[in-house]
Kinemage of the C-alpha trace (Angstrom):
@kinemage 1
@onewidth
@group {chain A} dominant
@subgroup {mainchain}
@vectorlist {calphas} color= white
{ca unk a 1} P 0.000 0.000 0.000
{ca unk a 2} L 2.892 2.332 0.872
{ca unk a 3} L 4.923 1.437 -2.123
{ca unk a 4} L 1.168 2.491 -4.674
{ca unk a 5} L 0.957 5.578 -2.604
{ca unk a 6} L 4.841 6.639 -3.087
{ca unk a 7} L 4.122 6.034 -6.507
{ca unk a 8} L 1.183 8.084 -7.558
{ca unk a 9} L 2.293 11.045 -5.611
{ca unk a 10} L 5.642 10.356 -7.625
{ca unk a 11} L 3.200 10.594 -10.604
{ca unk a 12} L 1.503 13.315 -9.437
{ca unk a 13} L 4.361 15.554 -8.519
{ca unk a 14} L 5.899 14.782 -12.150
{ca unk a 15} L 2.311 15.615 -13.858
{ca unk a 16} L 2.018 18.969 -11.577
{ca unk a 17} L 5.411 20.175 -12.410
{ca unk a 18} L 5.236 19.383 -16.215
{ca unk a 19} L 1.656 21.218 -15.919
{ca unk a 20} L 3.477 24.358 -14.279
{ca unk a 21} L 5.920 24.664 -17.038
{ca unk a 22} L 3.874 24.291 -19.502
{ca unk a 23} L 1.209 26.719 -18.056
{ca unk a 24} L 4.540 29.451 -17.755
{ca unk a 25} L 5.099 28.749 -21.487
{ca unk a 26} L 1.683 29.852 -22.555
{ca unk a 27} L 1.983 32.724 -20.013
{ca unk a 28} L 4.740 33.921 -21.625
{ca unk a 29} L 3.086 34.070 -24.847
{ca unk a 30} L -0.056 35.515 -23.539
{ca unk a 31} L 2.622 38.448 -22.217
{ca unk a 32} L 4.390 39.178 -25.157
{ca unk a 33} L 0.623 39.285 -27.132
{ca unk a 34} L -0.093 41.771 -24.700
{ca unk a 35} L 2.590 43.668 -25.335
{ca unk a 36} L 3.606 43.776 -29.086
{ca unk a 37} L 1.787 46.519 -30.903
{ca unk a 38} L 1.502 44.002 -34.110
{ca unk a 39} L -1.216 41.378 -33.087
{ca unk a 40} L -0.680 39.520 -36.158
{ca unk a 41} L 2.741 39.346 -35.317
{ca unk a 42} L 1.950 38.855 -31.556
{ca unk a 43} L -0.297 35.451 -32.033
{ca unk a 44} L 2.705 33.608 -34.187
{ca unk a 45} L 5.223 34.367 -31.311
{ca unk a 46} L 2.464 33.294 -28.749
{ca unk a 47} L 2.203 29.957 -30.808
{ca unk a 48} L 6.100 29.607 -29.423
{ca unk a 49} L 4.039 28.732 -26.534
{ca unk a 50} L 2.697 25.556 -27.367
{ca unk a 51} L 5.382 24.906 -29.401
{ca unk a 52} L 7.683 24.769 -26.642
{ca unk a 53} L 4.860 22.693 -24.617
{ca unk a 54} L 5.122 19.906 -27.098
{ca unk a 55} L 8.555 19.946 -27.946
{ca unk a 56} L 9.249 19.172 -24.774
{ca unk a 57} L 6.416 17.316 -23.796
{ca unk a 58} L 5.177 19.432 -20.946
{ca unk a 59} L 1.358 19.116 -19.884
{ca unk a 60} L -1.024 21.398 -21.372
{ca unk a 61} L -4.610 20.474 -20.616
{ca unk a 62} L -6.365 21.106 -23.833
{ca unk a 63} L -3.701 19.667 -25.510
{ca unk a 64} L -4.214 16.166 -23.057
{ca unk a 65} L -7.936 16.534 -23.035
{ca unk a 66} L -8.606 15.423 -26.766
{ca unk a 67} L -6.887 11.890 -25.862
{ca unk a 68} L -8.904 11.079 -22.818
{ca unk a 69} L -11.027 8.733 -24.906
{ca unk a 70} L -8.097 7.368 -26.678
{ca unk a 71} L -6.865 4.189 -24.273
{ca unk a 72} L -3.608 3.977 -26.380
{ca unk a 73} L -3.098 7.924 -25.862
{ca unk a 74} L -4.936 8.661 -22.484
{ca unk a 75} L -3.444 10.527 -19.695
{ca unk a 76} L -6.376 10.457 -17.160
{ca unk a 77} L -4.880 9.921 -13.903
{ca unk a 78} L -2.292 13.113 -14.929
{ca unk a 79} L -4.852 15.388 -16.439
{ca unk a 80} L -6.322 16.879 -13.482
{ca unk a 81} L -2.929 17.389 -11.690
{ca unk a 82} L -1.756 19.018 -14.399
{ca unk a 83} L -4.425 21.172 -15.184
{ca unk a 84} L -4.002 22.311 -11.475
{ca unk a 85} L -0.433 22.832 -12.623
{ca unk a 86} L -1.439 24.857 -15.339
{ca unk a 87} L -3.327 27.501 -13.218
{ca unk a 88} L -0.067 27.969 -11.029
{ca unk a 89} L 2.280 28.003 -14.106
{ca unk a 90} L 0.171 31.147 -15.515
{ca unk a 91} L -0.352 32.505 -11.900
{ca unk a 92} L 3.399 32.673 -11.515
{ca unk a 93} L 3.800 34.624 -14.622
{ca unk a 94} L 0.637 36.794 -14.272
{ca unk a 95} L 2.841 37.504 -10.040
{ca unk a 96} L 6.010 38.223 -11.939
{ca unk a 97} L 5.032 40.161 -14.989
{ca unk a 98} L 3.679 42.688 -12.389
{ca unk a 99} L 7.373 43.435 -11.178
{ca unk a 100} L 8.987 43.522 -14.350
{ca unk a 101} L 6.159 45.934 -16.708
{ca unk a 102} L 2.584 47.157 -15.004
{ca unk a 103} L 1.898 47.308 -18.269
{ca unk a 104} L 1.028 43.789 -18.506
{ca unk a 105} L -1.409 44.145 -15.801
{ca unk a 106} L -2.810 47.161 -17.829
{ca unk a 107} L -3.758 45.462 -21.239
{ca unk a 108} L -4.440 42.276 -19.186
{ca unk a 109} L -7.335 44.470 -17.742
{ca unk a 110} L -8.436 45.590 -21.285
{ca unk a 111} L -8.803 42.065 -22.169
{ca unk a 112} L -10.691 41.055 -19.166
{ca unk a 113} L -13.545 43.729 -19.787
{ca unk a 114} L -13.942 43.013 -23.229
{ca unk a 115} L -14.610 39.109 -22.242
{ca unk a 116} L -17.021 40.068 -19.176
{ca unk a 117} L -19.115 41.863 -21.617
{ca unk a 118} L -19.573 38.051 -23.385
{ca unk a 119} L -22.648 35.661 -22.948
{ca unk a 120} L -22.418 32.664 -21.626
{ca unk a 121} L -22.968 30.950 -24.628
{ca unk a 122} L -20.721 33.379 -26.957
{ca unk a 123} L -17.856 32.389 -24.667
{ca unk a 124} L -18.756 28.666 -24.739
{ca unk a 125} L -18.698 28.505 -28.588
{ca unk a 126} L -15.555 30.786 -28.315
{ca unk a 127} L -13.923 28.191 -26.266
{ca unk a 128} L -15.387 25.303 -28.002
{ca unk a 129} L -13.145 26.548 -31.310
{ca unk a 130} L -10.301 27.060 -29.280
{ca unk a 131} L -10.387 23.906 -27.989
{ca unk a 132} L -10.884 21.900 -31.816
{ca unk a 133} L -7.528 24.207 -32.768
{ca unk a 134} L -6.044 23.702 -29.845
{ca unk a 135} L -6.199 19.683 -29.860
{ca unk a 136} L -5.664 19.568 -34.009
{ca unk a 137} L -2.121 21.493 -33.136
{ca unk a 138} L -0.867 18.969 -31.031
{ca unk a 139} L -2.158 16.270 -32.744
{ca unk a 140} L -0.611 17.050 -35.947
{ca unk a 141} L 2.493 17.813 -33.710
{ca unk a 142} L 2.921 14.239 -32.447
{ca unk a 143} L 1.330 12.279 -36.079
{ca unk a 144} L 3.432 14.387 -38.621
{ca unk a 145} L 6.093 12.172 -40.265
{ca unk a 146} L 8.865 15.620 -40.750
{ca unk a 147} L 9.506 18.812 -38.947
{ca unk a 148} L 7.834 21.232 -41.251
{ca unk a 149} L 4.184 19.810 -40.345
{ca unk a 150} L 5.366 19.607 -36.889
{ca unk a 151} L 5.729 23.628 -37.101
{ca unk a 152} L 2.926 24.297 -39.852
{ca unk a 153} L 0.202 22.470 -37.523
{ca unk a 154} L 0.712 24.456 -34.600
{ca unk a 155} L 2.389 28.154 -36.427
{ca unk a 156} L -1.150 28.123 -38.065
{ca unk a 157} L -3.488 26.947 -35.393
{ca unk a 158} L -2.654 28.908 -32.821
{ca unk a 159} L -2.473 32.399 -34.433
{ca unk a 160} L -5.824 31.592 -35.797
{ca unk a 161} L -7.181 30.780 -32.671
{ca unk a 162} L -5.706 33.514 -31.530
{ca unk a 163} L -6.808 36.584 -33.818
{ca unk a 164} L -10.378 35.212 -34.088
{ca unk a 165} L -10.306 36.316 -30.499
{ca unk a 166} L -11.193 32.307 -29.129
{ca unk a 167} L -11.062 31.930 -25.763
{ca unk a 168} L -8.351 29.185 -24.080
{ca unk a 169} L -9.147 28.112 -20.292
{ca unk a 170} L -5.034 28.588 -19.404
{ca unk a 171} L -5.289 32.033 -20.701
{ca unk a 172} L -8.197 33.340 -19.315
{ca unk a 173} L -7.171 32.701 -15.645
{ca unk a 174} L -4.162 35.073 -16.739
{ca unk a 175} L -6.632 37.434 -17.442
{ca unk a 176} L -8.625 37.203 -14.593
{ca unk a 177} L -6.251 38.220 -12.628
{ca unk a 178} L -6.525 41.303 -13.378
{ca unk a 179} L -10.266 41.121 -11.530
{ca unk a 180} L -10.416 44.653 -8.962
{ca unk a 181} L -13.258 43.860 -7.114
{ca unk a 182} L -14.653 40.237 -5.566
{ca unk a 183} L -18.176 40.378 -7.981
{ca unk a 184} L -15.487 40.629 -10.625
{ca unk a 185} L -13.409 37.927 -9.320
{ca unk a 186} L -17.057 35.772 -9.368
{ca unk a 187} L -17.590 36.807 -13.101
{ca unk a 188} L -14.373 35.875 -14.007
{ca unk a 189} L -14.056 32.442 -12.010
{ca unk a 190} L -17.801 31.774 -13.653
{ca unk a 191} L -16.249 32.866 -17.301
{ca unk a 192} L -13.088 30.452 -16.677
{ca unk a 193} L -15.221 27.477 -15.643
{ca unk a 194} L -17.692 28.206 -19.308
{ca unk a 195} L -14.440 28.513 -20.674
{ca unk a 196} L -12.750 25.037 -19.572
{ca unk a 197} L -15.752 23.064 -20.721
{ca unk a 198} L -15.815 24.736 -23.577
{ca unk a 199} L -12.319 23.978 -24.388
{ca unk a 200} L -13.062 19.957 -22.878
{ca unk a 201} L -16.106 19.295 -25.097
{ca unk a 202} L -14.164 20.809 -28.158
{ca unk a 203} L -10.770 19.204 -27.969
{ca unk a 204} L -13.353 15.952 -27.872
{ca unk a 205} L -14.960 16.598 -30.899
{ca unk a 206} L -11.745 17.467 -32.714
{ca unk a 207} L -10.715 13.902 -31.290
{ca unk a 208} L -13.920 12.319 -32.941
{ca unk a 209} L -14.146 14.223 -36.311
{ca unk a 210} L -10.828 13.879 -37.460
{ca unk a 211} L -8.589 11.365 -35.416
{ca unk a 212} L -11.219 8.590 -35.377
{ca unk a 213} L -12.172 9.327 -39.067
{ca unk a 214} L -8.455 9.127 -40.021
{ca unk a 215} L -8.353 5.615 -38.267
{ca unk a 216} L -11.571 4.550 -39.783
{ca unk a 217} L -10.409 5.126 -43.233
{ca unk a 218} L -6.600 3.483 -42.035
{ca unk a 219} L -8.868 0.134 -41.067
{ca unk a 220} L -10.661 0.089 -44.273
């Protein structure tokens, strides 16, 4: 019993940690976005991000959540741990970013207004997208037989998640943070948790519209 116990909190410690890294990577790109006047410009250096995620196999949970079905693929007993680790990862850089330029904090604040004023159901569709984009990147990322799709799937997913203004779960907390007041801090935890199963439910269907079809037609 000891020896299963030092093991999943082994696990769990590896999962967290791989889910805090990979939650600084994308709050690093979220930071530069905010930052760079060019947006266009902005959204293929925040795709470093993810990039960096799957390159070195870090834990991003809309990336993980699209295999959950998959028994070959899944990473169930990791994904919640990590997810956790996610939400510190982006914490930590949201902390840090507010020693090293307020501005951050700023256009972080800009951001967070313009998604308060969003339905429910505008930022669950939002969300949904992101999470189809979000799941195709790092599925092409780990299927692609040479480098260049490697780069092309995510280089081209990501910014276009990113300038039609989707929303991603990881990303939102970072916003969020900016939150003055506790109603806001309500709003935004209620936004973040449309946001998440948005992003679930969408890396899903990515999972069954194109990675099943691909290995229907591979059986055939």
């Amino acid at each position: 019993m000891k020896q299963k116990v030092t093991t999943f909190l082994k696990k769990a410690t590896k999962s967290w940690l791989l889910g805090v890294a990979a939650g600084m990577c994308i709050g690093m790109g979220t930071i530069t976005y905010l930052l760079i006047s060019n947006k266009l410009l902005g959204a293929f250096i925040f795709a470093l991000g993810l990039f960096l995620v799957c390159t070195y196999r870090l834990k991003l949970c809309t990336g993980m959540a699209g295999y959950l079905p998959d028994e070959r693929k899944s990473k169930t007993e990791g994904f919640v741990v990590a997810s956790i680790g996610n939400i510190h990862g982006i914490t930590i850089m949201y902390l840090l970013s507010l020693y090293w330029n307020p501005a951050v904090d700023v256009a972080s604040r800009a951001v967070l207004e313009t998604k308060f004023m969003l339905q429910p159901w505008q930022a669950f569709i939002s969300a949904l997208f992101c999470g189809m984009l979000m799941f195709l990147a790092v599925d092409i990322y780990n299927e692609a037989k040479d480098t260049l799709s490697c780069i092309l799937g995510i280089f081209l997913a990501v910014p276009c998640f990113i300038i039609n203004g989707f929303d991603h779960c990881v990303v939102t907390m970072f916003y969020i943070h900016s939150s003055r007041t506790l109603p806001e801090v309500v709003h935004g935890l209620q936004l973040f948790s449309t946001v998440m199963i948005g992003n679930f439910i969408g890396a899903l269907l990515a999972w069954f519209l194109f990675y099943k079809i691909r290995k229907w037609n591979t059986d055939k």
